[in-house]
C-alpha positions in Angstrom: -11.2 240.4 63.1 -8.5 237.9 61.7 -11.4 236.9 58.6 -12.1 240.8 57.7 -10.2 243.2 55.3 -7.6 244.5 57.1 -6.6 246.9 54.1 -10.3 248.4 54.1 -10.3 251.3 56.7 -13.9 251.6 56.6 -14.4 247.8 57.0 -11.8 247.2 59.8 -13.1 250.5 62.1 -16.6 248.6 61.6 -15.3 245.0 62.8 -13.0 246.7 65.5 -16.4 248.5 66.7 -18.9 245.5 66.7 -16.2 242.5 67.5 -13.7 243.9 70.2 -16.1 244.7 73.5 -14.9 247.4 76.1 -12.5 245.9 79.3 -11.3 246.7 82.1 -7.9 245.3 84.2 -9.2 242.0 85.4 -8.9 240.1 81.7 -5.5 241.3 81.4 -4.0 240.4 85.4 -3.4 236.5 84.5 -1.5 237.2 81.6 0.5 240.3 83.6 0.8 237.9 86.4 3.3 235.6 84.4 6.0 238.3 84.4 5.9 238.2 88.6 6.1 234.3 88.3 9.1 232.5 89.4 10.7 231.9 87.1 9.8 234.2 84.3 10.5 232.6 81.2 11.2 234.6 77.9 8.9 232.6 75.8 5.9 232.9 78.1 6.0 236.4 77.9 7.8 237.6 74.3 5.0 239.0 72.1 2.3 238.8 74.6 1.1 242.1 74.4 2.9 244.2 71.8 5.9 242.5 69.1 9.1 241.7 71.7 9.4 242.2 75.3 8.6 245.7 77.1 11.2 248.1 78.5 9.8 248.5 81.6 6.1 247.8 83.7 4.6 250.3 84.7 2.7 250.8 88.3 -0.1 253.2 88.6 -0.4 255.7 91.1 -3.2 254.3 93.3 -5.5 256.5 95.3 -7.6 254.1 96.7 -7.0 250.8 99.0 -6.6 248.6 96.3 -2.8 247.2 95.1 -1.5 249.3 92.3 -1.5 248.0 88.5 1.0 247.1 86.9 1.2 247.5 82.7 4.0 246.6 80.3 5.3 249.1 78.2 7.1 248.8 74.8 9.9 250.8 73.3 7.6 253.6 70.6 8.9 253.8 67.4 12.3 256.2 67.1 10.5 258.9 65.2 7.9 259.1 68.3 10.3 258.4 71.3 10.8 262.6 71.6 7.3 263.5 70.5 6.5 266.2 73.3 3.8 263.4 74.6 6.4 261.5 76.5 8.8 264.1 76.9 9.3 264.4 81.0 12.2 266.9 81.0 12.1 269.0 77.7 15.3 271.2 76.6 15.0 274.7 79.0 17.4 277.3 79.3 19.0 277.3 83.4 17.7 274.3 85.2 15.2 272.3 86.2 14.1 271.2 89.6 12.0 268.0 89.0 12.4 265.6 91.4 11.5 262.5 90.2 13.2 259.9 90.9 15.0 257.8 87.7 15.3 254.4 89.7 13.0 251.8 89.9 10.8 249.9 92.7 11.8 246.4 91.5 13.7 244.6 89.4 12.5 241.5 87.1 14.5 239.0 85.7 14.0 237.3 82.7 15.4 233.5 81.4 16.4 233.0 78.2 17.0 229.7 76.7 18.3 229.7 73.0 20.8 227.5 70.9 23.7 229.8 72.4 23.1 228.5 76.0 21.2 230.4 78.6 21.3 234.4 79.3 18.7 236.7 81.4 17.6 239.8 80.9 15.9 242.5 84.0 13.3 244.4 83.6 12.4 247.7 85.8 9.4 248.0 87.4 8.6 252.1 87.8 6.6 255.1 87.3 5.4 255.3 83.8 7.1 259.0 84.0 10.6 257.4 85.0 10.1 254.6 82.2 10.3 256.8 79.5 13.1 259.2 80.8 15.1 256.0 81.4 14.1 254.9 77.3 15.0 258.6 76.1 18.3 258.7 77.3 19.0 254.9 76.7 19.5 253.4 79.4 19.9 249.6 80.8 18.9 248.4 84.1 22.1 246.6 84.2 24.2 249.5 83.8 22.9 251.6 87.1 26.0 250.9 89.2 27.8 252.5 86.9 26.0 256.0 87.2 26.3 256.6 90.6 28.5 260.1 89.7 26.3 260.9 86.7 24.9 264.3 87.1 22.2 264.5 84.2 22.4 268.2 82.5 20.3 270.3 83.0 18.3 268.9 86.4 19.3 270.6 89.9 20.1 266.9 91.4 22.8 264.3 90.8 21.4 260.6 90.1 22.4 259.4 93.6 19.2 261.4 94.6 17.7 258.5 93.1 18.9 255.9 94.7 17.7 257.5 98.2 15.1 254.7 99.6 14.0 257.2 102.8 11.2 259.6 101.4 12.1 262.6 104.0 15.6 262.5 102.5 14.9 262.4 99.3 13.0 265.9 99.1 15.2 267.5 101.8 18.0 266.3 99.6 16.5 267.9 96.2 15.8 270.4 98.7 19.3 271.2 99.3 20.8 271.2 95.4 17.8 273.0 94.1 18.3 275.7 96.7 22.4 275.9 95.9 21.7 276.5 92.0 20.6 279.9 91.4 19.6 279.2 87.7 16.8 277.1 88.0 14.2 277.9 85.2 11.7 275.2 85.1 10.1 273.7 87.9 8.2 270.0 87.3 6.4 268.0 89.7 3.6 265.3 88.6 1.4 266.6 90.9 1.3 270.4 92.3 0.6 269.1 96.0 3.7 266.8 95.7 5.3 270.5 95.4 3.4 271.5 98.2 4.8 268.6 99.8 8.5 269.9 98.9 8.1 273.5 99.8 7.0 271.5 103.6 10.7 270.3 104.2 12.2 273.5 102.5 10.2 275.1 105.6 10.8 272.5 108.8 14.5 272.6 107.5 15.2 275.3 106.4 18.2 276.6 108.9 19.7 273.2 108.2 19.5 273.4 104.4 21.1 277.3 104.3 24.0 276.2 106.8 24.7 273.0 104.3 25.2 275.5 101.5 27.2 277.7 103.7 29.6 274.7 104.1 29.6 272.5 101.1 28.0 269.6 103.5 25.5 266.8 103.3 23.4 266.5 106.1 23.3 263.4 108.3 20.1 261.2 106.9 18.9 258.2 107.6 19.5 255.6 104.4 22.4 257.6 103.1 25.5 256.5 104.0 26.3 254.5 100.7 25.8 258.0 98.6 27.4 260.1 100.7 30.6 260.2 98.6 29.2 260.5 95.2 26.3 263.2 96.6 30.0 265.0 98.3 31.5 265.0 94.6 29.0 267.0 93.7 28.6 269.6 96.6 30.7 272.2 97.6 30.5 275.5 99.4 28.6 278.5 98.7 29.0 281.1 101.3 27.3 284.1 99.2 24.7 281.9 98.0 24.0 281.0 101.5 23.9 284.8 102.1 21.8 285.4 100.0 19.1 282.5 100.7 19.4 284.0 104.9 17.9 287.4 103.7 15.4 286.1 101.2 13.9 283.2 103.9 12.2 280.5 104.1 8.6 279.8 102.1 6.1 282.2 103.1 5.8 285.1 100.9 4.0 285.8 97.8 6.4 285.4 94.8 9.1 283.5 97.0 10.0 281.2 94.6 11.2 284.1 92.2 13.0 285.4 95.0 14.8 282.1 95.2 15.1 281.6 91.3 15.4 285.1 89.6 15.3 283.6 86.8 12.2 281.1 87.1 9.8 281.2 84.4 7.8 277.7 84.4 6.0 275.5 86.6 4.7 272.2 84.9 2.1 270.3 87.2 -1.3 268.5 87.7 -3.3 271.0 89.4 -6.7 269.4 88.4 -8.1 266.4 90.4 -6.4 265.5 93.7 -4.3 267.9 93.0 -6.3 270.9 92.6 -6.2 271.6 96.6 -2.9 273.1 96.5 -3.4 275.7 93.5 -3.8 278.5 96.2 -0.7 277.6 98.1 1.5 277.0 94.7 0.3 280.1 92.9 1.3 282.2 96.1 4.7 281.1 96.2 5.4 281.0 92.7 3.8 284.6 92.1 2.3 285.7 88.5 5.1 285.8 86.6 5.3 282.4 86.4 3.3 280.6 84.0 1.6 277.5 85.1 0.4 274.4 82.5 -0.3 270.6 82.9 2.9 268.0 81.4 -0.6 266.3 79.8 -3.3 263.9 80.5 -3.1 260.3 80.2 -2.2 257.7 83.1 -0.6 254.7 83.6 -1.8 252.9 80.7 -1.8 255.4 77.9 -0.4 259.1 76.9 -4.0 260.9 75.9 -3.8 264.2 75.4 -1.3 267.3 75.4 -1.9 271.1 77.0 -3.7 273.2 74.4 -1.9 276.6 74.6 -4.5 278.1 72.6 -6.4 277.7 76.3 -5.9 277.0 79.5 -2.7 274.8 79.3 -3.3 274.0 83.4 -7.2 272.3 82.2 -7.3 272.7 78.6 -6.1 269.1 76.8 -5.9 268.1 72.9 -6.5 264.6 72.2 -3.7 263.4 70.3 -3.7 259.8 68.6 0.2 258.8 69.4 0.5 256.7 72.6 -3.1 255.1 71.7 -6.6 255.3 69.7 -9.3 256.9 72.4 -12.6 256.5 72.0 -15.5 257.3 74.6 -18.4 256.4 76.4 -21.4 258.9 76.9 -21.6 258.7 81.4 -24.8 260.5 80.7 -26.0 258.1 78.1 -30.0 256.3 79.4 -29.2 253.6 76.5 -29.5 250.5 77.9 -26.1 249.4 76.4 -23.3 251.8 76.7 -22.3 252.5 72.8 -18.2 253.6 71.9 -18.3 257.0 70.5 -15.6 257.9 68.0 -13.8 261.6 68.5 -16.2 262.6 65.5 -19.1 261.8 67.5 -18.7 264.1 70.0 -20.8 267.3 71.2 -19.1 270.5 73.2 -20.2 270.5 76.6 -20.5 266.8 76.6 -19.4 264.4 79.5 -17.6 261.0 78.3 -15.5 258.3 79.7 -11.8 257.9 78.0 -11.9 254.3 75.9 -8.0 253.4 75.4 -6.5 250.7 72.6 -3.3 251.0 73.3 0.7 250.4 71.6 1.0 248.5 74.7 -1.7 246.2 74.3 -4.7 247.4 75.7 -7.7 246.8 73.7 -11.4 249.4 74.2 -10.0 249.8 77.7 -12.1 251.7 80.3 -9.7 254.4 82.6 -12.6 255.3 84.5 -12.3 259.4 83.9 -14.7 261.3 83.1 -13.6 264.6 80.4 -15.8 266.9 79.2 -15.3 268.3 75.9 -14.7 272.1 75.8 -14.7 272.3 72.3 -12.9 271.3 68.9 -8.9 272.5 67.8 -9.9 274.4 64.5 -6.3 273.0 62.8 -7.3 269.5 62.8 -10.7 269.0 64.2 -9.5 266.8 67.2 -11.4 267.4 70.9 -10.0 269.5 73.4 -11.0 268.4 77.0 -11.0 269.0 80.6 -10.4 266.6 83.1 -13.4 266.5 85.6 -13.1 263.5 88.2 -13.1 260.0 88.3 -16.6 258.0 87.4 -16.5 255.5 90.6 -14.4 257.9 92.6 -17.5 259.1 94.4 -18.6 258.1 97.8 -21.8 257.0 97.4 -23.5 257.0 101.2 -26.3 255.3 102.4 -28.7 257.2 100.9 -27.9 257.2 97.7 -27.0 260.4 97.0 -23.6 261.0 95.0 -21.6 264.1 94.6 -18.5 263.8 92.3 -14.7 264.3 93.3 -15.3 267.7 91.2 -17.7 268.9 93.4 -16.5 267.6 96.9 -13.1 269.5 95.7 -15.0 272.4 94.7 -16.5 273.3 97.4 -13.7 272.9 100.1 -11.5 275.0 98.5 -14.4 278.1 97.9 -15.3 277.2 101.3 -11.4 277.1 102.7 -10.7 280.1 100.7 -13.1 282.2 101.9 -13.5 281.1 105.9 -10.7 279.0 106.7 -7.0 279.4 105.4 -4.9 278.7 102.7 -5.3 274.7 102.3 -2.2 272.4 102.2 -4.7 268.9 101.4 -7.4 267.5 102.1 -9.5 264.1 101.6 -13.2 263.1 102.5 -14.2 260.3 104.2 -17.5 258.7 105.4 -18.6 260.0 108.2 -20.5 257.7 110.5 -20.0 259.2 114.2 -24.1 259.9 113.4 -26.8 258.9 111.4 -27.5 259.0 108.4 -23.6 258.8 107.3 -22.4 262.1 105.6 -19.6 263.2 104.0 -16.5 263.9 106.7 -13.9 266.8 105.1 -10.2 266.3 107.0 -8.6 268.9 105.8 -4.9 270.8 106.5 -4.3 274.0 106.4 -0.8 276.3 106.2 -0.8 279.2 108.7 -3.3 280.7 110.9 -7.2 279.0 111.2 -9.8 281.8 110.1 -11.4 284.0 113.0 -14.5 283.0 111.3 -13.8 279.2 110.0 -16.6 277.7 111.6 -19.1 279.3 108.1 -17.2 276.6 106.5 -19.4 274.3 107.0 -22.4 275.8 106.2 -20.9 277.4 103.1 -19.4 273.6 101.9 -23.1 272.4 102.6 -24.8 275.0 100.3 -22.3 274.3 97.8 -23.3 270.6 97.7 -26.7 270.9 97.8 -26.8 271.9 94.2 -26.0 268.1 93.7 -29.8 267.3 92.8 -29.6 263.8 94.5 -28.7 265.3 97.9 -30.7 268.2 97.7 -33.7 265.5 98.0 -31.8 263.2 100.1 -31.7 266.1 102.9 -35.2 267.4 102.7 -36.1 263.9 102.5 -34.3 263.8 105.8 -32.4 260.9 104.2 -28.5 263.1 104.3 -27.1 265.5 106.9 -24.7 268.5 106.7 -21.0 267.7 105.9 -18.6 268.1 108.4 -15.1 269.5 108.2 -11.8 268.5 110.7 -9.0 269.8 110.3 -6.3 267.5 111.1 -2.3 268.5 112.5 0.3 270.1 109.9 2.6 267.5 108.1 -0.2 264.9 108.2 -0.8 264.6 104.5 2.9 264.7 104.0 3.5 261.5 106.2 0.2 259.9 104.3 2.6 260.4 101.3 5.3 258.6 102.7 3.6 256.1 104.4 1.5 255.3 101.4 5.0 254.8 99.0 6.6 252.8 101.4 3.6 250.4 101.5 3.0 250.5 97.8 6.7 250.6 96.7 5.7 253.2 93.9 7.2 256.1 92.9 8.0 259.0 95.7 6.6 262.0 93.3 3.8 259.8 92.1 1.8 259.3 95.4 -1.2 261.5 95.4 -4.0 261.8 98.3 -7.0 260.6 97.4 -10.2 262.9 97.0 -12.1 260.0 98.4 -10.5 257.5 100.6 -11.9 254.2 101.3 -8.9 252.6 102.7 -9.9 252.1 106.7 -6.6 251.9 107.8 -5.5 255.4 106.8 -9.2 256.3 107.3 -8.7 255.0 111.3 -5.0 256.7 111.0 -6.2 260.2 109.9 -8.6 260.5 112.6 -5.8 260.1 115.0 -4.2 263.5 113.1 -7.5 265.2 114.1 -6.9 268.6 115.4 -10.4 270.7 115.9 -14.1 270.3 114.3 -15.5 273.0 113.0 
């Protein structure tokens, strides 16, 4: 690339297409590596990826049994710093209840050795999400002890939230302020069943959270004591609020939120993917007047796309070229050698793989997604995709046969809706209590179990079977029915917490996995087991 003519557009997309092959995270992990090394010296990693040294690394949210990545990311230009791609809490009248917490897992220090003598410098290691709220409002790692009174406008919880390391207190906590402030307009979780999640300890402590408002008081939690004074500071009683809260209750009707917040308006979520689950349960307690869209898609290692609002903004995403260049593979493609597509080169309808270069350093790199393209924005030609599921996300059984993440969601939640209850979460798991090894639904339900749940099963296998690979598997006698358990309320809530203590990432990032392959939750979950239906 170095020999070619950079200043020739046509020439350079030609050298970057035929030189620079597609990759994936294992080239990058020595060179990530050195920032964890003791110690981490400035010049072994200054200009390694991207000009200077990154504001923060990144950890993705991992949904499998593998350790999460990490990724470095650099300071944008100005000019693109507050483009809406990387906005996490945009300007709203009222407040906003988005719990995500602004501190970081771990804390990296940097040696510098230069003619002035020797100096250090920290880096945070965080959500991607808290990353860039931490760069928009300009702030330093080594200025947190200082902000332990802060109140950032505009959110329903003080930054001492933050700081909370016990995952039950930290959302009965945002609980608590979100439920004193009347004015809340916006409502933001990454993930809609990480709301689901919330609206759990708003339930199971619910008398607690009412009498705290009554009194101006913080509840005894565990992990707490050192922001007890500055969470005080900010507290104080609200008899007619608490009033008011005691005749509305707690979750449970349609349209409570509303109830809660008169003067709600937004919810910004995932509700595609692992996430897609909960829809029922959010869309009931946030009621139809409140509109619903997506923050965007992208992940840990790249911003890709933005909500089209001339769609769905919940599933409909426009590809914008800010955070990164995309390119795409064809999954569908029988070439022998998978060939980049440009966004050009797309067709509507078509199913691709996202191919990231990155700002931050990431060069043809494969996400492992799999979009399909709804159509084209008639302003500036770019795509406009839908998320589908992840391309090795499937559990591939003995037999061969795979059915994607898309379809194993799909038909739970037909099958859920219709037979078995209003689903909380769910994940799938191999099934091996008989031969051949099938695919094992644990699933959790809110309320009442279905007079008639047990059609479940046989509705969820007629839903699969229009996967062609296990339609012949099972008249080939090669696949069996699905089965479905249904496993003890709160389960997938303590998966959650379990799952960020052992992975030290971000409390509002953890997400249940569609397919889980770790066997120690796998062995764990079948503890939680309930009833088969």
């Amino acid at each position: 690339m170095a020999h070619r003519n950079l200043n020739d557009d046509v020439e350079f997309l030609r050298s970057f297409r035929e030189l620079i092959p597609t990759t994936n995270y294992d080239p990058y992990r020595p060179f990530i590596a050195k920032f964890f090394a003791t110690p981490c010296k400035e010049s072994d990693v200054k200009n390694m990826f991207a000009p200077g040294l990154p504001y923060c690394l990144a950890v993705s949210s991992t949904t499998s049994g593998k350790a999460p990545k990490t990724f470095p990311i650099y300071r944008p230009a100005p000019h693109l710093l507050h483009h809406p791609l990387y906005l996490s809490l945009r300007h709203s009248e009222g407040s906003t209840l988005s719990p995500s917490s602004l501190s970081f897992g771990q804390a990296l220090k940097l040696d510098f050795d230069s003619d002035g003598g020797h100096s250090s410098k920290v880096l945070p290691v965080c959500s991607v999400t808290v990353g860039f709220l931490r760069m928009q409002m300009n702030w330093h790692i080594e200025d947190d002890g200082d902000r332990i009174d802060l109140w950032v406008p505009g959110k329903t919880d003080p930054y001492a939230i933050s700081l909370v390391k016990s995952y039950r207190a930290f959302f009965v906590l945002n609980a608590l302020f979100a439920l004193a402030d009347r004015r809340v307009t916006t409502i933001r979780f990454l993930f809609a069943s990480v709301f689901v999640n919330f609206l759990q300890y708003v339930e199971d402590e619910w008398l607690l959270l009412v009498d705290c408002i009554e009194k101006g008081t913080i509840p005894d939690m565990e992990k707490i004591d050192h922001l007890r004074e500055p969470l005080e500071k900010h507290f104080t009683p609200n008899p007619l609020r608490a009033t008011e809260l005691r005749e509305i209750g707690p979750p449970g009707i349609q349209g409570w939120a509303v109830r809660v917040w008169p003067d709600l308006k937004k919810f910004i979520g995932i509700t595609g993917g692992p996430a897609a689950a909960s829809v029922p349960k959010v869309t009931h307690v946030l009621g139809p007047s409140v509109v619903m869209q997506s923050p965007c898609y992208g992940s840990s290692e790249c911003y890709i796309a933005v909500p089209y609002f001339n769609g769905d903004p919940n599933t409909d995403f426009k590809v914008v070229p800010v955070d990164g260049v995309t390119e795409f593979l064809d999954v569908n493609s029988n070439e022998p050698l998978e060939r980049v597509l440009s966004a050009w080169e797309l067709v509507t309808g078509g199913h691709y793989e996202p191919v990231l270069t990155t700002r931050n350093g990431l060069w043809r790199y494969r996400i492992g997604d799999v979009v399909t393209v709804k159509g084209f924005a008639p302003d500036d030609g770019l795509p406009v995709i839908n998320y589908l599921h992840r391309r090795d996300g499937s559990l591939g059984l003995a037999y061969g046969s795979i059915c994607t993440e898309s379809q194993l969601t799909n038909a739970i939640v037909s099958a859920s809706k219709r037979w078995i209850g209003q689903i909380i979460d769910f994940t799938v798991v191999a099934d091996d209590r008989d031969t051949p090894v099938t695919y094992g639904y644990l699933v959790e339900i809110g309320g009442e179990i279905g007079k008639n749940a047990k059609m479940a099963t046989q509705q969820t296998f007629e839903d699969l079977m229009k996967n062609d690979e296990y339609h012949m598997a099972f008249w080939q006698g090669r696949a069996r029915k699905p089965t479905i358990r249904l496993v003890e309320r709160g389960t997938f809530t303590e998966y959650r917490r379990q799952k960020c203590e052992k992975t030290n990432i971000s409390m509002g990032q953890v997400k249940v996995p569609i397919v889980l392959f770790d066997v120690t939750f796998k062995e764990w979950l079948m503890q939680k087991v309930i009833v088969e239906l």
